[in-house]
Residue frames as a rotation matrix with the C-alpha (Angstrom) as fourth column:
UNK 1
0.582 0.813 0.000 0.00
0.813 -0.582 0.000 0.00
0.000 0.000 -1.000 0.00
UNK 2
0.417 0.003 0.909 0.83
0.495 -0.839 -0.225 3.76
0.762 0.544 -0.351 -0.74
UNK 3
-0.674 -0.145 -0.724 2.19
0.734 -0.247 -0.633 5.91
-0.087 -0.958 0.273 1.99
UNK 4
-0.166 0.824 0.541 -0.17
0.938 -0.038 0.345 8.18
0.305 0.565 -0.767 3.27
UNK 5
-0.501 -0.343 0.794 -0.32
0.351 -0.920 -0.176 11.71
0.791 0.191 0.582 2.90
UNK 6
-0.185 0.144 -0.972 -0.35
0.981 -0.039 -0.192 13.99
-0.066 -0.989 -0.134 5.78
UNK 7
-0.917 0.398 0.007 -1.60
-0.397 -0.916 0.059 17.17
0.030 0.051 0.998 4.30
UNK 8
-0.647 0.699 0.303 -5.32
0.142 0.501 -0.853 17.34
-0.749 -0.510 -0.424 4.64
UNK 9
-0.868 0.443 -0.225 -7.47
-0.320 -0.152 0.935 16.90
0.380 0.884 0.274 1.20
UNK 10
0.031 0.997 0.068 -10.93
0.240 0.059 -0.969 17.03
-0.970 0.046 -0.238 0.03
UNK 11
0.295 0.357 0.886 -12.92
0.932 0.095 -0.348 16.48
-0.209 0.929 -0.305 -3.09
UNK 12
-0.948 -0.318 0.018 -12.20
0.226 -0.632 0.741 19.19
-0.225 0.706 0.671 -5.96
UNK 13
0.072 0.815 -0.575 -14.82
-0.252 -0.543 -0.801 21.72
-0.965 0.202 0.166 -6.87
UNK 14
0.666 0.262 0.698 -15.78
0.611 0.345 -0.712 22.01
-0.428 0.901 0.070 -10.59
UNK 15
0.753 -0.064 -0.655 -14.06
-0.490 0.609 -0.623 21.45
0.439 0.790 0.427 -13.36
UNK 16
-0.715 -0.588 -0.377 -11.71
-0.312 0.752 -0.581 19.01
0.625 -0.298 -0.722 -11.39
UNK 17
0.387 0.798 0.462 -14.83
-0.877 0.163 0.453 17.05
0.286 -0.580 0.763 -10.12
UNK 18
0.997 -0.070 0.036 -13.77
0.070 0.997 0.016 13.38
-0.037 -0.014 0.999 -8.39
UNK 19
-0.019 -0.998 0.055 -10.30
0.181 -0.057 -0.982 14.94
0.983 -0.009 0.182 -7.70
UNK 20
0.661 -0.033 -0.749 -8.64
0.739 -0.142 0.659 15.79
-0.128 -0.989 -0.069 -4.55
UNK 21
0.447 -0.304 0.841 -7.34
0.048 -0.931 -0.362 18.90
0.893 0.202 -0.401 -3.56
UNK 22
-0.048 -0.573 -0.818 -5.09
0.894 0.340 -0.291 19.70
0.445 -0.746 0.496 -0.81
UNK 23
0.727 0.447 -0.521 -5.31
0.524 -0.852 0.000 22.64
-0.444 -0.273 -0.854 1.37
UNK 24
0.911 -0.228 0.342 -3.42
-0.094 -0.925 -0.368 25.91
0.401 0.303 -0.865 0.37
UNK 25
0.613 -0.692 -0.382 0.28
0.643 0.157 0.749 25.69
-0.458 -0.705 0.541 1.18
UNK 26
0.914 -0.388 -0.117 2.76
-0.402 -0.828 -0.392 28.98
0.056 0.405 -0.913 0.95
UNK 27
0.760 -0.640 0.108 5.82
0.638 0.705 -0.311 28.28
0.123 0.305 0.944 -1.22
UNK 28
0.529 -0.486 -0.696 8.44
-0.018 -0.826 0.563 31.20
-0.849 -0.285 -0.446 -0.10
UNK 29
-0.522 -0.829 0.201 10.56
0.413 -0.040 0.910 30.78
-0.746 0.558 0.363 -3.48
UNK 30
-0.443 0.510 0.737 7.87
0.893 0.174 0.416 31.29
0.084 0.842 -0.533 -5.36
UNK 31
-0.957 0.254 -0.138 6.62
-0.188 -0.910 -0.368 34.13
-0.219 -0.327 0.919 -3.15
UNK 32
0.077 0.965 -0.249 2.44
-0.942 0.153 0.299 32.59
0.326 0.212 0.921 -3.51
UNK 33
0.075 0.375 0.924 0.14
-0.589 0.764 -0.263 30.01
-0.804 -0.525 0.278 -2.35
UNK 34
-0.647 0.126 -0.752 -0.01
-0.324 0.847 0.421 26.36
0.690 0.516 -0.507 -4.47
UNK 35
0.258 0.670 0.696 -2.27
-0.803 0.549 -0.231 23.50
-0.537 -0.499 0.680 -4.23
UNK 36
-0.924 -0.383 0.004 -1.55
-0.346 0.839 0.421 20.12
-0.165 0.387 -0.907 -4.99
UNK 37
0.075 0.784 -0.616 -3.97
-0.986 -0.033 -0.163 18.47
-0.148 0.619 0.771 -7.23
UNK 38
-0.494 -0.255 0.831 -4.94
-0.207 0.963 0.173 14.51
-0.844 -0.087 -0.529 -7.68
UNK 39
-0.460 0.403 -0.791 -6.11
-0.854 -0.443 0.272 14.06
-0.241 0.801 0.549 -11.08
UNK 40
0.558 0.779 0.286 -8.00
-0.744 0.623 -0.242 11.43
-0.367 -0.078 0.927 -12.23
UNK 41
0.646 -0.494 -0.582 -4.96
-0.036 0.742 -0.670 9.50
0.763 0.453 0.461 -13.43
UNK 42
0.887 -0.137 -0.441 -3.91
0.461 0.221 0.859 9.52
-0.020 -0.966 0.259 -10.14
UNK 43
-0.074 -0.992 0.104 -0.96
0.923 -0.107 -0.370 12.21
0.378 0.069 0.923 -10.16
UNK 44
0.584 0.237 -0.776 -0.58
0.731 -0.569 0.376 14.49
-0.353 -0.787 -0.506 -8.30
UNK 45
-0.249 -0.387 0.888 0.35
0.764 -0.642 -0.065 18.15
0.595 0.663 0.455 -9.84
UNK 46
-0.439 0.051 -0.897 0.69
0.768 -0.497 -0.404 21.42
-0.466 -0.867 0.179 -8.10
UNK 47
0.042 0.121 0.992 -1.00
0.663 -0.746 0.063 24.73
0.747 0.655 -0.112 -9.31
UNK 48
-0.958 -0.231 0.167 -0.91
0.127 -0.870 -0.477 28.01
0.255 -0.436 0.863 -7.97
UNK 49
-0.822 0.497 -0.279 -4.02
0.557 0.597 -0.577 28.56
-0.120 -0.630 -0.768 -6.08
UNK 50
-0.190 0.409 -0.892 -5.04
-0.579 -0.781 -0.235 32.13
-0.793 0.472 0.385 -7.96
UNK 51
-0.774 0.025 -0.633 -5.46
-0.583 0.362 0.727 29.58
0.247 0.932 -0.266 -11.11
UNK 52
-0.694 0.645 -0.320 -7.69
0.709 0.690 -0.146 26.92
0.127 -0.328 -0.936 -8.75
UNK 53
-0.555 0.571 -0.605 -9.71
0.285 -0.553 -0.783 29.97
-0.781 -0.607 0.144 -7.78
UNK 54
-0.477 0.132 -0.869 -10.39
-0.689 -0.670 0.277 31.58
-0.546 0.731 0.410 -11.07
UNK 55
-0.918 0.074 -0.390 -10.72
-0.214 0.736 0.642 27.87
0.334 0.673 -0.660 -12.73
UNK 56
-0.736 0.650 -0.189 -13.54
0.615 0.525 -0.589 26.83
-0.283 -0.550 -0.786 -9.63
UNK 57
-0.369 0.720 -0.588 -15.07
0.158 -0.575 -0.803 30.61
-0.916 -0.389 0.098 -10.33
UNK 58
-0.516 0.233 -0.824 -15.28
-0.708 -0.658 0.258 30.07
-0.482 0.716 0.504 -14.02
UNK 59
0.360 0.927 0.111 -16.26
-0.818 0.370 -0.441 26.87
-0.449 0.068 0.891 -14.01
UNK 60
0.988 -0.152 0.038 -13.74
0.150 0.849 -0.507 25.23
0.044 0.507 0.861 -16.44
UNK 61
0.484 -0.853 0.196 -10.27
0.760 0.521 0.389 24.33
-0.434 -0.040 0.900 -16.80
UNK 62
0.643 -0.519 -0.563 -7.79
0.077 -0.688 0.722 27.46
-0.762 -0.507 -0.403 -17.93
UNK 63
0.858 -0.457 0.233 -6.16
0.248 -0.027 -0.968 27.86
0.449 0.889 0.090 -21.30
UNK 64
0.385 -0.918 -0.094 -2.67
0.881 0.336 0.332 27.56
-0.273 -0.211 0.939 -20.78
UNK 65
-0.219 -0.520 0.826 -2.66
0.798 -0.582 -0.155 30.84
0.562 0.625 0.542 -22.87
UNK 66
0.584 0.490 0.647 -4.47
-0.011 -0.793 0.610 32.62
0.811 -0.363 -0.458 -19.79
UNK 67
-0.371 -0.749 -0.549 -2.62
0.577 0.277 -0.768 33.85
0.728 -0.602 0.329 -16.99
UNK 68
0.544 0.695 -0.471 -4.25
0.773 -0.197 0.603 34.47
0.326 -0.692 -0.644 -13.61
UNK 69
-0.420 -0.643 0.641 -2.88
0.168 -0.749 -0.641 38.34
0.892 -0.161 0.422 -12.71
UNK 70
-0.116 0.209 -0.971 -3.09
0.912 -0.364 -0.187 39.65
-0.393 -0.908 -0.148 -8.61
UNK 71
0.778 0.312 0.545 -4.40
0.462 -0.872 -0.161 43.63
0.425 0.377 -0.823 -9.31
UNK 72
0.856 -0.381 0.350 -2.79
-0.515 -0.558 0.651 44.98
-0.053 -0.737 -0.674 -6.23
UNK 73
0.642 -0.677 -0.361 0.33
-0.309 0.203 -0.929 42.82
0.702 0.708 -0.079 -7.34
UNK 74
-0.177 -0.793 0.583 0.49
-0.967 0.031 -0.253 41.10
0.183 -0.609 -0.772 -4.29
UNK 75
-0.247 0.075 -0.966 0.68
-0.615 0.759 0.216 37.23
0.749 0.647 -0.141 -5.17
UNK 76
-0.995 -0.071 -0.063 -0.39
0.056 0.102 -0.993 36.54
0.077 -0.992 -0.097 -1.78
UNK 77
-0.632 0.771 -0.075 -3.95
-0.286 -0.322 -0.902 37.70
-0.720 -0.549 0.424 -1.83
UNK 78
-0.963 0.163 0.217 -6.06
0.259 0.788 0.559 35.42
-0.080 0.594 -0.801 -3.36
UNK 79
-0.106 0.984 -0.145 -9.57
0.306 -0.107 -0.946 36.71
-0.946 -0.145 -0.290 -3.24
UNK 80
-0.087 0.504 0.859 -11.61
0.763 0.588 -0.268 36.46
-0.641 0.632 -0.436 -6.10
UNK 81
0.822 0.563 -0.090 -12.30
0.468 -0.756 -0.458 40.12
-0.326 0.334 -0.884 -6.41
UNK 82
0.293 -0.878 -0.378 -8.20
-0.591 -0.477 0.650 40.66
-0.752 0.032 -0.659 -6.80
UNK 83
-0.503 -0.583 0.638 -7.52
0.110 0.689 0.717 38.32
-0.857 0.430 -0.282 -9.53
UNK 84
0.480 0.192 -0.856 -7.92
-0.735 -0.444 -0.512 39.02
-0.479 0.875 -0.072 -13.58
UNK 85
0.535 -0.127 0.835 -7.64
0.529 0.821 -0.214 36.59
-0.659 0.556 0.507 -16.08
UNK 86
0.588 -0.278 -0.760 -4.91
-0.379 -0.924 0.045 38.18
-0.715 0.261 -0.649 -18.73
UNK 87
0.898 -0.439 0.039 -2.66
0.434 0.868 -0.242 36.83
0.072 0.235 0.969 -21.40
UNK 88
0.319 -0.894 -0.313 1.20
0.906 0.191 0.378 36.54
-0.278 -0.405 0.871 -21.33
UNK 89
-0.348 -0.528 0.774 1.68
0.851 -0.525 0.025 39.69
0.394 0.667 0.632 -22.86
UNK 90
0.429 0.867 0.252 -0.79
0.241 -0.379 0.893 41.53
0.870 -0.322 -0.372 -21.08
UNK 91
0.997 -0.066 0.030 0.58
-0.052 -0.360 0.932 40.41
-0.050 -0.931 -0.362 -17.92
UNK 92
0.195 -0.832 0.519 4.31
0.896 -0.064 -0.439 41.42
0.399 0.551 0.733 -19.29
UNK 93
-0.015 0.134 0.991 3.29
0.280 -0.951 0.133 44.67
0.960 0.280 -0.024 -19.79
UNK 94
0.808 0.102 0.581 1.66
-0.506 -0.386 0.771 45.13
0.303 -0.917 -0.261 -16.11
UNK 95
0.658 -0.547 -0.518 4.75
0.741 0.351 0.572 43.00
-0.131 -0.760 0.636 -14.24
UNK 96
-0.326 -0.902 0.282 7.32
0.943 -0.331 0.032 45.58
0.065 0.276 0.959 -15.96
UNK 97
-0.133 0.132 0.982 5.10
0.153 -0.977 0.152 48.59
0.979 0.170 0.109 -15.82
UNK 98
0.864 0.308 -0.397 5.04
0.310 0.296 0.904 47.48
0.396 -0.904 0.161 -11.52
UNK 99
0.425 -0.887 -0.180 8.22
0.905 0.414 0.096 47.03
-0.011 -0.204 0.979 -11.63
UNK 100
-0.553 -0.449 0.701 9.11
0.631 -0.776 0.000 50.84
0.544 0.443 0.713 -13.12
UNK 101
0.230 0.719 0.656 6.48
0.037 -0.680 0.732 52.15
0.972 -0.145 -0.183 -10.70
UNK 102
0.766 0.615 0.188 7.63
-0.367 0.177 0.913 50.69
0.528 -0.768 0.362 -7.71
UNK 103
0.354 -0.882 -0.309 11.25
0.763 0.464 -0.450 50.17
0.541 -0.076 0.837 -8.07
UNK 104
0.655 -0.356 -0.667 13.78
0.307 -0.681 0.665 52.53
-0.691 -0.640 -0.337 -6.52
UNK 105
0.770 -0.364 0.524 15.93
0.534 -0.081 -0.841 54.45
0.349 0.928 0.132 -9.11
UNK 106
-0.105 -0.982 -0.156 19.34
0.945 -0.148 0.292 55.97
-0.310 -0.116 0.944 -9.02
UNK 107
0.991 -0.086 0.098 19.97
0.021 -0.639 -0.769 59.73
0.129 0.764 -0.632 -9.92
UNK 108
-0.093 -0.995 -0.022 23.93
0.838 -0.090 0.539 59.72
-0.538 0.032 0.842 -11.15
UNK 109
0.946 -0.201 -0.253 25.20
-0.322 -0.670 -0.669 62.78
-0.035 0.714 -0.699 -12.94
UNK 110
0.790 -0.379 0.482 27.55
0.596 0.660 -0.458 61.08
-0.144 0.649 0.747 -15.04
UNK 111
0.559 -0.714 -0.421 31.29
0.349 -0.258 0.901 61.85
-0.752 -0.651 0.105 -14.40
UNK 112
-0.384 -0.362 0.849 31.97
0.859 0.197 0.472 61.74
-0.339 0.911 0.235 -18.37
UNK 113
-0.516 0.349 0.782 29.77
0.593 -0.513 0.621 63.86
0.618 0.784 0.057 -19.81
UNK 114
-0.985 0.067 0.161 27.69
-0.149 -0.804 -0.576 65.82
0.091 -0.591 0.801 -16.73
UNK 115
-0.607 0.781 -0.146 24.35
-0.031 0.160 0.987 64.14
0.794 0.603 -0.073 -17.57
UNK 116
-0.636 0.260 0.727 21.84
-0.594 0.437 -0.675 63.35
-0.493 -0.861 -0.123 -15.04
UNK 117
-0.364 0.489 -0.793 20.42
-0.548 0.575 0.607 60.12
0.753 0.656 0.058 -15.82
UNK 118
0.347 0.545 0.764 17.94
-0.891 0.445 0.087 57.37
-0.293 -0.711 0.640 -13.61
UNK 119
-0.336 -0.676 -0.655 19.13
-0.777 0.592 -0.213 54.46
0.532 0.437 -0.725 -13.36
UNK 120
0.732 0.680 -0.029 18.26
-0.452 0.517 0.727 51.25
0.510 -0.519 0.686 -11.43
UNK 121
0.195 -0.871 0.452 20.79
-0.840 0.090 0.535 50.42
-0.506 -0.484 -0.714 -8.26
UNK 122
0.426 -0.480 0.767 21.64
0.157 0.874 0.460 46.80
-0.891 -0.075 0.447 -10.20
UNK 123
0.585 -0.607 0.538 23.10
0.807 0.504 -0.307 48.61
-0.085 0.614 0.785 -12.96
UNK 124
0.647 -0.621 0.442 25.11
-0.580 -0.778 -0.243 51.05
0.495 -0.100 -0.863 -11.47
UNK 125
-0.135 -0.948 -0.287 28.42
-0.171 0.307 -0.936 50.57
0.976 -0.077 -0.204 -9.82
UNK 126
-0.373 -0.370 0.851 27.46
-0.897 -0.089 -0.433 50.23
0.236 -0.925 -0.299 -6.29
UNK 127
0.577 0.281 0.767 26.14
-0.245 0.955 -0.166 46.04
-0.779 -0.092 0.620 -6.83
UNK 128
0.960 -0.267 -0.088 28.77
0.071 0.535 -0.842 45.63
0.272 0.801 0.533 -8.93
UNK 129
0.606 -0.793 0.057 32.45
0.684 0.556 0.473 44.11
-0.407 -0.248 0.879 -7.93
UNK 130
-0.305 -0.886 0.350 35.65
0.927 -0.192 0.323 46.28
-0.219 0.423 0.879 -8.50
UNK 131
0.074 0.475 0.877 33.11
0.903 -0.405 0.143 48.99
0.423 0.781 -0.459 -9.85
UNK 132
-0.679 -0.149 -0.719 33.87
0.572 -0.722 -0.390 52.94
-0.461 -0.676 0.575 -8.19
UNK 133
-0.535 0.468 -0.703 31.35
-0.470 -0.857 -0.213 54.47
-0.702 0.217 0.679 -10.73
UNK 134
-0.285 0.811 0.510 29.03
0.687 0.544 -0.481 55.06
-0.668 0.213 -0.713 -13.00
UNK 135
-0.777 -0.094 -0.622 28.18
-0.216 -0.889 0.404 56.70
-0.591 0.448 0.670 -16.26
UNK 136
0.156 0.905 -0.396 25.45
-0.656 -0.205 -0.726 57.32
-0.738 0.373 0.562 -19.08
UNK 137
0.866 0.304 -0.397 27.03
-0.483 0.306 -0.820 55.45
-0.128 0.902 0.412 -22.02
UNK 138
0.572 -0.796 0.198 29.88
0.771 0.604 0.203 53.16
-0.281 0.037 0.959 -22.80
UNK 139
0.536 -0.410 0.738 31.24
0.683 -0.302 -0.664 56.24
0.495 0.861 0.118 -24.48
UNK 140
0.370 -0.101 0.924 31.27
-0.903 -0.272 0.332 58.26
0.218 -0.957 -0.192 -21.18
UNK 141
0.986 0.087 0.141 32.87
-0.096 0.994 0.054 54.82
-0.135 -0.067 0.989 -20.24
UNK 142
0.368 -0.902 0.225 35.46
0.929 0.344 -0.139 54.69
0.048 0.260 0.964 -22.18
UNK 143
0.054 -0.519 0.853 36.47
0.247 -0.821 -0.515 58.12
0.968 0.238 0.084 -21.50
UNK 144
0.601 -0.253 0.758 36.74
-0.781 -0.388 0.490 58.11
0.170 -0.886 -0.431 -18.05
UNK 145
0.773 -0.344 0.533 38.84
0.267 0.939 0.218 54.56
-0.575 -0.027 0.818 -18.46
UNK 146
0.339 -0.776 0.532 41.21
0.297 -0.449 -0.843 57.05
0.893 0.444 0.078 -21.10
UNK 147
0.507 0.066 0.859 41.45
-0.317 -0.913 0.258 59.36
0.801 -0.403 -0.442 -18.72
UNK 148
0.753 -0.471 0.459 42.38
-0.541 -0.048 0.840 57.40
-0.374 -0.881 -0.291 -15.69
UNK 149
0.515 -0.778 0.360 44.85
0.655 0.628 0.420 55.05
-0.553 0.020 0.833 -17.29
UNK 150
-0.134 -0.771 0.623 46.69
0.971 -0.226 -0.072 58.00
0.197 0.595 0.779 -19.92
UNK 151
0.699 0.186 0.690 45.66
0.300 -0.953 -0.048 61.37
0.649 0.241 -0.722 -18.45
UNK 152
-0.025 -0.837 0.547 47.28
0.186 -0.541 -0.820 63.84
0.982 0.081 0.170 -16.57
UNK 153
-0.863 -0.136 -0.486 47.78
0.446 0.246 -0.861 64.14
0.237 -0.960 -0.152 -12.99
UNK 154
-0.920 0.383 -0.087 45.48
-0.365 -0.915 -0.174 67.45
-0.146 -0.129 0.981 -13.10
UNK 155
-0.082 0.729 -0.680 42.39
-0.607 0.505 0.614 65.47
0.790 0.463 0.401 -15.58
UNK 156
-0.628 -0.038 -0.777 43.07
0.329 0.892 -0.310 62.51
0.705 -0.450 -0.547 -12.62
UNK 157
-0.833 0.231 -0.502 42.15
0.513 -0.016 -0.858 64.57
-0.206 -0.973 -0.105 -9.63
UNK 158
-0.839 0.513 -0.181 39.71
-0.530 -0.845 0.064 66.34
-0.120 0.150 0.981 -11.37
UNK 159
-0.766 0.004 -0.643 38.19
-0.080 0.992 0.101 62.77
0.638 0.129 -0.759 -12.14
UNK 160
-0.486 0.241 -0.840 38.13
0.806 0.495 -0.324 61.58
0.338 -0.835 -0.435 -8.69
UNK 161
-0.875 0.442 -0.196 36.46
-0.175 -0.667 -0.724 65.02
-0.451 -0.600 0.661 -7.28
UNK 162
-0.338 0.936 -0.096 33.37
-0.895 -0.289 0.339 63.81
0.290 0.200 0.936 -10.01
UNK 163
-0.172 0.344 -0.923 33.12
0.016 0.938 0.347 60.62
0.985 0.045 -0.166 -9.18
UNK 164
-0.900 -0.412 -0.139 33.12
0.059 0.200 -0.978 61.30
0.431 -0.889 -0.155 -5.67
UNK 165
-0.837 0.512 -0.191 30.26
0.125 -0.161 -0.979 63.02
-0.532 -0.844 0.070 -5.86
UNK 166
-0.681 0.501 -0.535 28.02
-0.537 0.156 0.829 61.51
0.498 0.852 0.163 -8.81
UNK 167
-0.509 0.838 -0.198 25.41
0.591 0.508 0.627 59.85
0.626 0.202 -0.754 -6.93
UNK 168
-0.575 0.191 0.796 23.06
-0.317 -0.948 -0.001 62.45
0.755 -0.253 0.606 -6.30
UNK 169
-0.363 0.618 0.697 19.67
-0.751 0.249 -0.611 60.54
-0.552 -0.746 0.374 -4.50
UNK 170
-0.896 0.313 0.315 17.50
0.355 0.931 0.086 57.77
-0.266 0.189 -0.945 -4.27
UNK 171
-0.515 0.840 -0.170 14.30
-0.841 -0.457 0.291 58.44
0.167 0.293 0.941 -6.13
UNK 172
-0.638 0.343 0.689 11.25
-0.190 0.797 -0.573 56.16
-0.746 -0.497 -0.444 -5.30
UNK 173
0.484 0.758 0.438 9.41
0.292 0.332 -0.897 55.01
-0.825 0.562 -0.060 -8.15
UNK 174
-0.323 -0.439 0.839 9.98
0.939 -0.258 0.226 55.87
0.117 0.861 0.496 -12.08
UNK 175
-0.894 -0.124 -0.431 9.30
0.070 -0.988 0.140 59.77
-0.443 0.095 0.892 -13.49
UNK 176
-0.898 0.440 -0.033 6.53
-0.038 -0.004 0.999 58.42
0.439 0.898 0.020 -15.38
UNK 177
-0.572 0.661 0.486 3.34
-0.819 -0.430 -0.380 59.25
-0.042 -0.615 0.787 -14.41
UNK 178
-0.945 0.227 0.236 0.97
0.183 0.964 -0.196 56.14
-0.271 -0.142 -0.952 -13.31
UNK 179
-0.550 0.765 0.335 -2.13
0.042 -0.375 0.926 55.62
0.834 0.523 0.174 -14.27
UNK 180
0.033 0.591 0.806 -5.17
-0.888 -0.353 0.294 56.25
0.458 -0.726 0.513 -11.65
UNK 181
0.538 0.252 0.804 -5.48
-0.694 0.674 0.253 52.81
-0.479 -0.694 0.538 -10.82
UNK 182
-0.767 -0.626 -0.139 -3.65
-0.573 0.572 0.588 49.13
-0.289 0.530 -0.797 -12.12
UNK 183
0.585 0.794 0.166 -6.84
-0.160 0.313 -0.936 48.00
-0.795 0.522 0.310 -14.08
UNK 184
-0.486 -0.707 0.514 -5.82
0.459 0.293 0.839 46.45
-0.744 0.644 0.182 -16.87
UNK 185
0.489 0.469 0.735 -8.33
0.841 -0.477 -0.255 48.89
0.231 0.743 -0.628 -19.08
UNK 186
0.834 -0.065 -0.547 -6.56
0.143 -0.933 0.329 51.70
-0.532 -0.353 -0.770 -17.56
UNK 187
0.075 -0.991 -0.109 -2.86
-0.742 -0.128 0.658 50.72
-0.666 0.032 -0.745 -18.87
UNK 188
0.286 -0.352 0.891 -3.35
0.529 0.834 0.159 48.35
-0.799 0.426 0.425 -21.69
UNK 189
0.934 -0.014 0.358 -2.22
0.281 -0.590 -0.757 51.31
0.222 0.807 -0.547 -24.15
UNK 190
0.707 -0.701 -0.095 0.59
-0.500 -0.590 0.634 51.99
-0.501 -0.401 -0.767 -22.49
UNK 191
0.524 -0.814 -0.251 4.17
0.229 0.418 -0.879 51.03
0.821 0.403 0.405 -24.30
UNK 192
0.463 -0.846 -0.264 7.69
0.746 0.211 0.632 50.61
-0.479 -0.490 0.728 -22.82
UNK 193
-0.117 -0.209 0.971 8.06
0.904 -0.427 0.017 53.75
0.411 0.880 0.239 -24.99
UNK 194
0.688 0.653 0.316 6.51
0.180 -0.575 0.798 55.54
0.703 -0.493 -0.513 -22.53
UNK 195
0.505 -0.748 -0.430 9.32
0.760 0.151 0.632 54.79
-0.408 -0.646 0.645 -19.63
């Protein structure tokens, strides 16, 4: 005989009728709840429990091309009224337009050329090995990489007095203006053009 499982199941709503379901269990790598699923070929398969909801509240089984989206974009909160059915592109758009709302950005004024530019702290020089700065373009790059390995003493210290003091602040969010809410009718026009 089988060993037997010590999570506690019960029968599967519709459209997984004559299955078993396990309760809700929170996967920290994933960062969201799963459920383990018994299918009728006896196997057991996990889904994400925003997908069991949506599937139980629509009745049928999920196109693979739909993808269950949290509004409030916290993958935690399963209720029915937070969750939107979207496709992969769709939710692209809204994970990257979250992401540019809600990140933290760099301002650097750029030791090469004087620029002030936003940036995001994993590609600037302070999460990066060996790295003492930061600049707007490889070209600004390579001129401050001339500069310290064939300029003059004078061009050196003049250098090191911008770089000292090229990161300006930490901005919170992007520059771009959000829409009113994160409906997906509110922001499905939006481009990465826009950023």
């Amino acid at each position: 005989m089988g060993r037997k499982s010590t999570r506690e199941t019960r029968l599967a709503k519709a459209p997984w009728e004559g299955c078993w379901v396990t309760e809700p269990e929170y996967f920290p790598r994933l960062g969201r709840y799963q459920i383990r699923l018994r299918t009728s070929e006896k196997k057991w398969v996990f889904i994400p429990y925003a997908r069991y909801i949506m599937s139980v509240h629509m009745g049928s089984e999920l196109a693979s091309s739909m993808q269950v989206d949290h509004v409030d974009g916290d993958k935690t909160h399963d209720r029915l009224e937070n969750l939107q059915i979207l496709s992969a592109s769709e939710n692209s758009k809204k994970r990257k337009f979250d992401y540019m709302m809600l990140s933290k950005k760099i301002e650097i004024k750029c030791p090469g050329c004087g620029k002030l530019v936003h940036k995001d702290p994993k590609n600037t020089h302070l999460t990066k090995k060996g790295r003492t700065f930061s600049t707007c373009s490889s070209k600004c790059n390579g001129i401050i990489t001339a500069i310290k390995r064939y300029g003059s003493e004078e061009q050196k210290a003049e250098l090191e007095t911008k770089i000292a003091g090229h990161v300006v602040r930490v901005i919170e969010g992007s520059s771009v203006a959000p829409p009113a809410t994160h409906n997906i009718e509110d922001w499905k026009n939006w481009t990465t053009e826009k950023i």
